[in-house]
Structures are given as structure tokens and as C-alpha cells.
C-alpha positions as CSV (number, residue, x, y, z in Angstrom):
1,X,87.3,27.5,-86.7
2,X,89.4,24.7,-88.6
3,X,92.4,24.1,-86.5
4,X,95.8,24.2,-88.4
5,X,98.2,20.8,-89.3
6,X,100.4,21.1,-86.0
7,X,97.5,21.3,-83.9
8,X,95.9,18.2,-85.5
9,X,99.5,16.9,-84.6
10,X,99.3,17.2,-81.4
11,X,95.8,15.7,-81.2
12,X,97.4,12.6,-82.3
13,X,100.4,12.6,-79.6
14,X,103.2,13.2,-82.1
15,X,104.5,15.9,-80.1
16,X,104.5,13.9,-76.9
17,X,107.0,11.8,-78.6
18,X,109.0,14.4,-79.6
19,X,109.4,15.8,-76.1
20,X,110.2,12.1,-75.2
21,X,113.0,12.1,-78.0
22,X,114.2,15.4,-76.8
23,X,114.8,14.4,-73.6
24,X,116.4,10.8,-73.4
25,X,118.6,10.7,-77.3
26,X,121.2,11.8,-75.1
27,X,121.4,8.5,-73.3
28,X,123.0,7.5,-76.1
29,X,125.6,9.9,-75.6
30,X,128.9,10.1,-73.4
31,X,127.1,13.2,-71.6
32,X,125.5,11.0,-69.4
33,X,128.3,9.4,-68.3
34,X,130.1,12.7,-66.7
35,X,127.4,12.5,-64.4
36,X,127.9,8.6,-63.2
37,X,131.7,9.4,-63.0
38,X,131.3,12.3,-60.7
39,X,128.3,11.1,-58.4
40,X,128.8,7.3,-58.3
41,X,126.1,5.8,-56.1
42,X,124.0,9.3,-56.1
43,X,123.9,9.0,-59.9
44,X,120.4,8.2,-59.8
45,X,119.3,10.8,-56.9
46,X,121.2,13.3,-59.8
47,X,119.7,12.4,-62.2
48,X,116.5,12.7,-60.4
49,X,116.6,16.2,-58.8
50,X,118.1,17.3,-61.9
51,X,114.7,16.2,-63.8
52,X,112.2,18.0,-61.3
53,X,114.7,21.1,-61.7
54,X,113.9,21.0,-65.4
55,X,110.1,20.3,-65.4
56,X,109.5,23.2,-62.9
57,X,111.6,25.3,-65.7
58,X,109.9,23.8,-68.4
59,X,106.0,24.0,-66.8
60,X,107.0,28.0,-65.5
61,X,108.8,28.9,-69.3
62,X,105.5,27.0,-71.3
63,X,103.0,28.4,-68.8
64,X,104.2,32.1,-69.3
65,X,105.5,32.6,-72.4
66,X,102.5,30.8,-74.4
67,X,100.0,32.8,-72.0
68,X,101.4,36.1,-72.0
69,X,103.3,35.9,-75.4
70,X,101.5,35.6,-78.6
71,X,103.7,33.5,-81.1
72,X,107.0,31.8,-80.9
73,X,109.7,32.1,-78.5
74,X,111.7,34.1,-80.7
75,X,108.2,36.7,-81.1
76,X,108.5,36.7,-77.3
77,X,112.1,38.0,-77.7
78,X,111.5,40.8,-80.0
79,X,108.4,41.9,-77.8
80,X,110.0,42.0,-74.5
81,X,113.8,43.0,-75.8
82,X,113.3,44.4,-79.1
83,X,114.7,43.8,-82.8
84,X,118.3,43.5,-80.9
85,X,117.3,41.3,-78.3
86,X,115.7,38.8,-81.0
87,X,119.2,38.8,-83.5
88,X,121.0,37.8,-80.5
89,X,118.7,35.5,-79.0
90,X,118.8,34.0,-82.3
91,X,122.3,34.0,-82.8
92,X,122.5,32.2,-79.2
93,X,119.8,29.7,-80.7
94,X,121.6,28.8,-83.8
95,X,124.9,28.6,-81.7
96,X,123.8,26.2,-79.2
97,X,121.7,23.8,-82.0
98,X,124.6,23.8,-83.9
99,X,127.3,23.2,-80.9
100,X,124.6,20.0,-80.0
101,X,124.3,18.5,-83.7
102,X,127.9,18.4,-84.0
103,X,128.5,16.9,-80.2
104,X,125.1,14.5,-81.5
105,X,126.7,13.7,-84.3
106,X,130.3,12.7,-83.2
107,X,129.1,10.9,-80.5
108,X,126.4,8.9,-82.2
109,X,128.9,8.1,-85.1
110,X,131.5,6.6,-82.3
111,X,129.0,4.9,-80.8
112,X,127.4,3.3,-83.9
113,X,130.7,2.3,-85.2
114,X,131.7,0.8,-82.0
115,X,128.6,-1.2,-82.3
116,X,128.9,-2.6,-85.5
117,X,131.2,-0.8,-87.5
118,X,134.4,-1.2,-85.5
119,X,136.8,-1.6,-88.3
120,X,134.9,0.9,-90.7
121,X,136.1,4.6,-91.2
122,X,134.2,7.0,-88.6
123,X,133.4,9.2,-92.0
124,X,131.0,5.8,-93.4
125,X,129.2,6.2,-89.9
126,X,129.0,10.1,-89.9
127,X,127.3,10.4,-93.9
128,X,124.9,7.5,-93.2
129,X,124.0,9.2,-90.2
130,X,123.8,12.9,-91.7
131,X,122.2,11.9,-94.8
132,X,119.1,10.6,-92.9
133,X,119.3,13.8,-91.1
134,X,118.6,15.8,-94.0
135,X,116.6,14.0,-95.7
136,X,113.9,14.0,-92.8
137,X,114.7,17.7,-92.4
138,X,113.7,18.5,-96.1
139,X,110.1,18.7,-95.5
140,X,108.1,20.7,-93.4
141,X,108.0,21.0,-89.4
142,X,104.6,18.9,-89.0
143,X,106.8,16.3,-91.0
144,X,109.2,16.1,-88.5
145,X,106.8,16.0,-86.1
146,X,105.1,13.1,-87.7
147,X,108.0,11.2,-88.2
148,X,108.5,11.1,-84.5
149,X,104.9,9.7,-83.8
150,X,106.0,6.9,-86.1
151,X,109.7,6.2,-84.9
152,X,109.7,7.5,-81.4
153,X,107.4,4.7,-80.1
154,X,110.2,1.8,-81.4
155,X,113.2,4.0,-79.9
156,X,111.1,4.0,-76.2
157,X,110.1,0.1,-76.4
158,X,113.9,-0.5,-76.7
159,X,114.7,1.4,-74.0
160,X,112.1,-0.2,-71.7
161,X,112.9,-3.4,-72.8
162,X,117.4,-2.7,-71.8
163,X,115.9,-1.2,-68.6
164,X,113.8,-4.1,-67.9
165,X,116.2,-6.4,-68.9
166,X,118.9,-5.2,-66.5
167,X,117.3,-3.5,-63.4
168,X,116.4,-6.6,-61.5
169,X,119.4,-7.9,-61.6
170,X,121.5,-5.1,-60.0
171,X,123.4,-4.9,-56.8
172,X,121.7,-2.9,-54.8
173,X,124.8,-2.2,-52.5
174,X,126.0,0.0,-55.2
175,X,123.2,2.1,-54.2
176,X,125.4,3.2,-51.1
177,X,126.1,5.7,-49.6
178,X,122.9,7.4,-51.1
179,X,124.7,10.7,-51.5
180,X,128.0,9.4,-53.2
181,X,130.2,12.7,-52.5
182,X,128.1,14.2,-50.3
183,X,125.4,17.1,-50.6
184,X,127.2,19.7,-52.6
185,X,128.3,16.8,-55.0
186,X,124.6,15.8,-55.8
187,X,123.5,19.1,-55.7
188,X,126.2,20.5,-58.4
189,X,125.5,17.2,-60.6
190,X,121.9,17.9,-60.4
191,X,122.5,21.2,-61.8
192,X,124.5,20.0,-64.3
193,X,121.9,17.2,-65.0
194,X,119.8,20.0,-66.0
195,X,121.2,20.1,-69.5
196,X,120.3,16.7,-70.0
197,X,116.4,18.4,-71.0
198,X,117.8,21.9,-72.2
199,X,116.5,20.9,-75.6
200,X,112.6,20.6,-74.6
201,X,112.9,25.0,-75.0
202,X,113.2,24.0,-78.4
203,X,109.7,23.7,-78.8
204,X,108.7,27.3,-77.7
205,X,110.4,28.2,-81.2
206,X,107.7,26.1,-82.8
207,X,104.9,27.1,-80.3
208,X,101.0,27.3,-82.5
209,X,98.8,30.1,-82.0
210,X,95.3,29.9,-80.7
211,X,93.2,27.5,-78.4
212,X,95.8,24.6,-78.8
213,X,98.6,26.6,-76.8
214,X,97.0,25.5,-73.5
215,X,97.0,21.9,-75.1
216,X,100.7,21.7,-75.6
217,X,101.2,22.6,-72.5
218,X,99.8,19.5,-71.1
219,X,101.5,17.9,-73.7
220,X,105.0,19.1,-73.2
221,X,103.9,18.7,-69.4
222,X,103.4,14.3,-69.8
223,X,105.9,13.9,-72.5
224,X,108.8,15.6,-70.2
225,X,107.6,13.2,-66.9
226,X,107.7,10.1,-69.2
227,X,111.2,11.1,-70.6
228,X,112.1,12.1,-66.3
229,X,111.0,8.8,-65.9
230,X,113.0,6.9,-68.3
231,X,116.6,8.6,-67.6
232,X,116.0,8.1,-64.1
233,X,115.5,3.9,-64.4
234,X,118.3,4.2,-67.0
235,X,120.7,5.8,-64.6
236,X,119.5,3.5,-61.8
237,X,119.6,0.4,-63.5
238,X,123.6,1.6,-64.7
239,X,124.3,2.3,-61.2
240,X,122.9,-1.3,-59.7
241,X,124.4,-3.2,-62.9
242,X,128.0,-1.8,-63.4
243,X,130.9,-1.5,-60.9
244,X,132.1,2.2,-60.9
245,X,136.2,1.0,-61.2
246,X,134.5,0.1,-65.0
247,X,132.5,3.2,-65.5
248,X,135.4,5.5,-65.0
249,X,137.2,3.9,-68.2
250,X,134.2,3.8,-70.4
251,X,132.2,6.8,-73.0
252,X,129.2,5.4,-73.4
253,X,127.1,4.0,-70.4
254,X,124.9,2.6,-72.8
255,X,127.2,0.5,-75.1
256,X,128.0,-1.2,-71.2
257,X,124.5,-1.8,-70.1
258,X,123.8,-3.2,-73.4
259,X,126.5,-5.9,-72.9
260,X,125.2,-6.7,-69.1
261,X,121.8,-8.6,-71.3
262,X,121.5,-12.1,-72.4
263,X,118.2,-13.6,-73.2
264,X,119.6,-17.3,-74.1
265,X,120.9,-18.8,-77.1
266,X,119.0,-17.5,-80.1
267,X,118.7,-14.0,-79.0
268,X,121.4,-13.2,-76.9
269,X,122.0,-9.5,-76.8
270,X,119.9,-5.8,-78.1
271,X,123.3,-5.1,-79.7
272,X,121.4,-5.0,-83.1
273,X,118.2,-3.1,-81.7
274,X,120.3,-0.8,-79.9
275,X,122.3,0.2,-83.3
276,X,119.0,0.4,-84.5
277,X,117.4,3.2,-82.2
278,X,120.1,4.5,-81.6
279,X,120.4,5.6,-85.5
280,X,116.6,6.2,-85.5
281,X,117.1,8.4,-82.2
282,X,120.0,10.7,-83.4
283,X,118.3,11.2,-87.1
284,X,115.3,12.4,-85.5
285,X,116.4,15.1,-83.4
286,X,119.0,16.3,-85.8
287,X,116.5,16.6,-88.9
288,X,114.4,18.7,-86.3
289,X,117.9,20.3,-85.0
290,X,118.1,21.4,-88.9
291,X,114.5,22.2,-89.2
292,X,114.8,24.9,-86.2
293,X,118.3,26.6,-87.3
294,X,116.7,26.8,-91.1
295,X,113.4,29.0,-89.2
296,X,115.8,30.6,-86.8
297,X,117.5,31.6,-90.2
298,X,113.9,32.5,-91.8
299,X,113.2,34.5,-89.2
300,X,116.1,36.6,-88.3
301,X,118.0,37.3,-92.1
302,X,114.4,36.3,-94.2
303,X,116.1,33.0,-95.3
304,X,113.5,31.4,-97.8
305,X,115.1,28.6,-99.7
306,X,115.1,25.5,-97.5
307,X,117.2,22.7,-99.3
308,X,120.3,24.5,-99.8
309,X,120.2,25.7,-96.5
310,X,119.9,22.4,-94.5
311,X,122.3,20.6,-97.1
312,X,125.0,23.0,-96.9
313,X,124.6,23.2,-92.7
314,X,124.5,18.9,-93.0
315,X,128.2,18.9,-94.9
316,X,129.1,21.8,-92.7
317,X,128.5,20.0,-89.4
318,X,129.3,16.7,-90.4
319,X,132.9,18.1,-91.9
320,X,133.2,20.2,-88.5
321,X,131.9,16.9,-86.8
322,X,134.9,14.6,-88.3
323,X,137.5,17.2,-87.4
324,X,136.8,17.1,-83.8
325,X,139.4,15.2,-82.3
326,X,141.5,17.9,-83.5
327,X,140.1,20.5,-80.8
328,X,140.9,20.3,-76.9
329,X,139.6,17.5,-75.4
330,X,135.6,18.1,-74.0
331,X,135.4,21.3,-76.0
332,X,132.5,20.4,-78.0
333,X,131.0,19.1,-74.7
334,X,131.7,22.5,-72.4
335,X,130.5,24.5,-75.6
336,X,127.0,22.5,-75.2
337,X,126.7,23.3,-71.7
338,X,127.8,27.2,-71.9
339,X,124.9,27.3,-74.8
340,X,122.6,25.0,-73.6
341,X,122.5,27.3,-69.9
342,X,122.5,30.3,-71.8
343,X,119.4,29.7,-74.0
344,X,117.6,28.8,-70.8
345,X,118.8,31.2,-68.8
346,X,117.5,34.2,-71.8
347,X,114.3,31.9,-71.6
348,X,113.8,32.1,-68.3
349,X,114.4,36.1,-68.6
350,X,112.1,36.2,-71.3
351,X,109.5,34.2,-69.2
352,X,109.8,36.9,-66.1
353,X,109.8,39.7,-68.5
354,X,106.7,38.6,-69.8
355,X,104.9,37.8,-66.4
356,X,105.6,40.9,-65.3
357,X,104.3,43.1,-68.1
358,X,101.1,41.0,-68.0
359,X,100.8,41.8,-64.1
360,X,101.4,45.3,-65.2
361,X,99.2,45.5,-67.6
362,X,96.3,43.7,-65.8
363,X,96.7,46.7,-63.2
364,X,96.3,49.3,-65.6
């Protein structure tokens, strides 16, 4: 049997990269920067436990949904809870991607402009950014998917290279006391840490049929350790390299770090690869952000016309996006935890639902 495009996809890694991208665009973020502020020197044990938290969710969710389930995450919904169950599972879906484009967006538009752009308007930022968005969500999924095998790989050799660049040179002091607030304090920030890889569920809505199902599960299985691995060295060369009395008064932990290299007199500073992957970071996830809400569309109100769709949701964001500062301060933020917990926790219900009935149906 010929196996279909997004299997021959994963063959060639694509999809490890966008687990990869899933899991560390938020670095360049401010989200990960509530976390430094509230566990100081246990930022990088956070960080840490909060990764292991999310792989066992992500190994248990991949392992018994695309055993026990045949098609999508959403198929898995309408199985186990019915034509109900999947609307509202879908309207939670296209809740929580949007809540996350908009917080994506505003946050990579600040961060670009204070980059580069300081003295341009946030709007110039915000259509540059958007535009790309839609433009790489016009074609089909496996194009997505591909355009992350080809841009991913520059986005993680940046990273590597910040880390690298910064790590060795830490205080190690800063490291001290291990458990910054205490044990309840790293063990709430761990759970918050969490939603840091929320977004890897978002492949179960693009989940193949057939023999490459056990495939991306060993996929999703590397890609998510490699991303685990890369937040943790980013948090713990943040915590060794800047004082927290700095990091309390700062967004983006990112923007600081970058400004702690030098490399000499004709390349000083990653400023301009930094604005660079950090662009090519946020248009990739968003153009798959679009991608998902247009199937979640498709396959919950038989949307079939794809351009006007993601076009219309680009302006709507990006208008929404521009307008934020008029809503209470962190709204956009607590919105993308509330949705971000509550996608996995239906996941997790879906998962449990669907061991059981397999265990119930094996004894029959």
C-alpha cells in the first residue's frame, strides 16, 4: 500500500520540527517570564518538572487515542462523547487557537518592534507579521508541515547558538537556594509550566490513519524531549546570566539574554538573527494556528472554501490583536491558560474514555 503525503512527511522529519516549533516559539514570548518572576532561582527546576509533566501527558494522550481511536482527535470526540461532545470540543479548540494567535501575535509584534522597529507603529509590525501568516496558511497541511522542515532547523541553530553563547558565563550563585520559594512554589510553577507545551495536542487534530500512527508517536515522542531540552538550557542560562532585581522589570526574557552576547567587533550581538527567527518562529506556528481553526471549521459547520476563511480570521485577529491594550491587563494571557488547561484536560478525558472502552471491549 502507497503511503499518503503526511506520512512521507514524517519520513523526512518535518514533523519533528514542528513539535520542536510547537514547543519553544513561546520563548519568545512574555509567558515565559511569569514563570522566572515567580520562581527565581527554581526557574530552571520549573521549567524542568513542568516538561516531564507534559511528555508523560503527551506520550499517555498519543499512545491512547491513536491506538484505541481511529482518526483525528476531534473523531475521538464524537466516538467517545457524541455529535455534542465534538461541537463543543471544537468550539473549545477554536477558542483556545484563537485566544493563543492573538496573545502570539501581540507579543511577537512588541517584541519585533522593540528589536528593530522601536519608533515604527505596532500596526507595521502586526501586518508584516500576519501577512506571512496567511500566506503559509493558504496551502495545504503537508505544506505547513514542510515549511517547518525547511525553517525550523535555522530557528533551533539560533537558539543553540544564544544558549551557548550565554550559559558559560553565568553565575552559578544565582542557582541558590535550589527551590526559590520553596516546594509548593516550584510545584505550582511547574504546573503552570505545563502550558508552555499545551500546543503539542494540536497535532492529534492532524493525526494520519494507518501503519504510520505508531510512527508519529515516536516522532512526537523525540521532537517534544528536544524542545524539553531546549527551554530547560534557555531558562537556566536566563537564571545564571541575569540578576532577578532586572527580570522583575522586564517582558521579554529573551530580548535580555540577547543583549548579555558579544562576539567582538564585527559581530557583536544576534540582535539581527534573533529578529530574524523570531519572525520565522511566530509565522510558522500561526499559519498552522490558521490551518487547524480552518479544519476545526471543516469539520464541525462543513466549511469548504479555505482563503476566505483564513484571510478574514488573519484581519480578525490581527484587528483584535492591535486593540489589546484596551482590555484588563494579562487577559489575553489568563484566557490562554483557562483554554490551553481545558483542551488538555477534555484530552486527557477523551484519552481515559477511550482506554477504557478498549479494555472493555477486549473483555467481551
Amino acid at each position: 500500500m502507497v503511503k499518503n503525503k503526511l506520512t512521507a512527511s514524517f519520513k523526512n522529519s518535518d514533523i519533528t520540527f514542528v513539535v520542536i516549533n510547537l514547543l519553544i516559539y513561546r520563548i519568545f514570548t512574555q509567558l515565559p517570564m511569569t514563570i522566572f518572576k515567580t520562581s527565581g532561582s527554581a526557574a530552571p527546576l520549573s521549567n524542568l518538572l513542568s516538561g516531564i509533566a507534559a511528555i508523560g501527558i503527551i506520550w499517555f494522550l498519543t499512545s491512547c487515542l491513536l491506538k484505541n481511536i481511529n482518526g483525528n482527535l476531534l473523531d475521538a470526540a464524537e466516538t467517545l462523547f457524541g455529535k455534542l461532545g465534538k461541537v463543543l470540543f471544537c468550539l473549545l479548540i477554536i477558542a483556545y487557537l484563537a485566544v493563543s494567535m492573538i496573545f502570539t501575535l501581540e507579543n511577537f509584534s512588541n517584541l519585533i518592534r522593540l528589536i528593530a522597529f522601536p519608533t515604527s507603529p505596532l500596526w507595521f509590525v502586526t501586518i508584516f507579521l500576519i501577512l506571512g501568516a496567511v500566506l503559509g496558511a493558504l496551502g495545504n497541511t503537508h505544506s505547513v508541515i514542510r515549511l517547518h522542515g525547511i525553517f525550523a532547523p535555522i530557528i533551533i541553530t539560533v537558539l543553540v547558538l544564544l544558549i551557548v553563547s550565554t550559559i558559560y558565563q553565568g553565575d552559578t550563585s544565582r542557582l541558590f537556594p535550589l527551590l526559590g520559594g520553596g516546594t509548593n512554589s516550584v510545584l505550582s510553577n511547574s504546573f503552570s509550566g505545563i502550558i508552555l507545551y499545551t500546543d503539542i495536542i494540536l497535532l492529534l487534530l492532524i493525526a494520519p490513519n494507518g501503519e504510520s500512527r505508531t510512527y508519529i508517536t515516536k516522532t512526537v515522542s523525540i521532537g517534544a524531549i528536544f524542545a524539553l531540552l531546549l527551554n530547560f538550557l534557555f531558562a537556566l542560562s536566563f537564571t545564571l546570566k541575569i540578576p532577578q532585581t532586572i527580570a522583575q522589570n522586564q517582558q521579554f526574557p529573551i530580548y535580555l539574554l540577547m543583549k548579555q552576547v558579544y562576539f567582538g567587533r564585527f559581530f557583536q550581538r544576534l540582535d539581527a538573527l534573533i529578529l530574524l527567527v523570531s519572525a520565522l518562529s511566530s509565522m510558522l506556528y500561526m499559519s498552522l494556528n490558521l490551518t487547524l481553526i480552518f479544519d476545526t471549521f471543516r469539520q464541525s459547520l462543513g466549511f469548504s472554501q479555505k482563503p476566505p476563511v483564513v484571510i478574514a480570521l488573519g484581519v480578525l485577529i490581527s484587528l483584535i490583536s492591535l486593540q489589546s491594550y484596551t482590555f484588563p491587563q494579562n487577559s489575553i494571557l489568563y484566557l490562554v491558560y483557562v483554554c490551553g488547561f481545558g483542551v488538555m484536560a477534555f484530552s486527557i478525558l477523551a484519552a481515559i474514555f477511550a482506554k477504557v472502552r478498549s479494555v472493555l471491549s477486549e473483555k467481551k
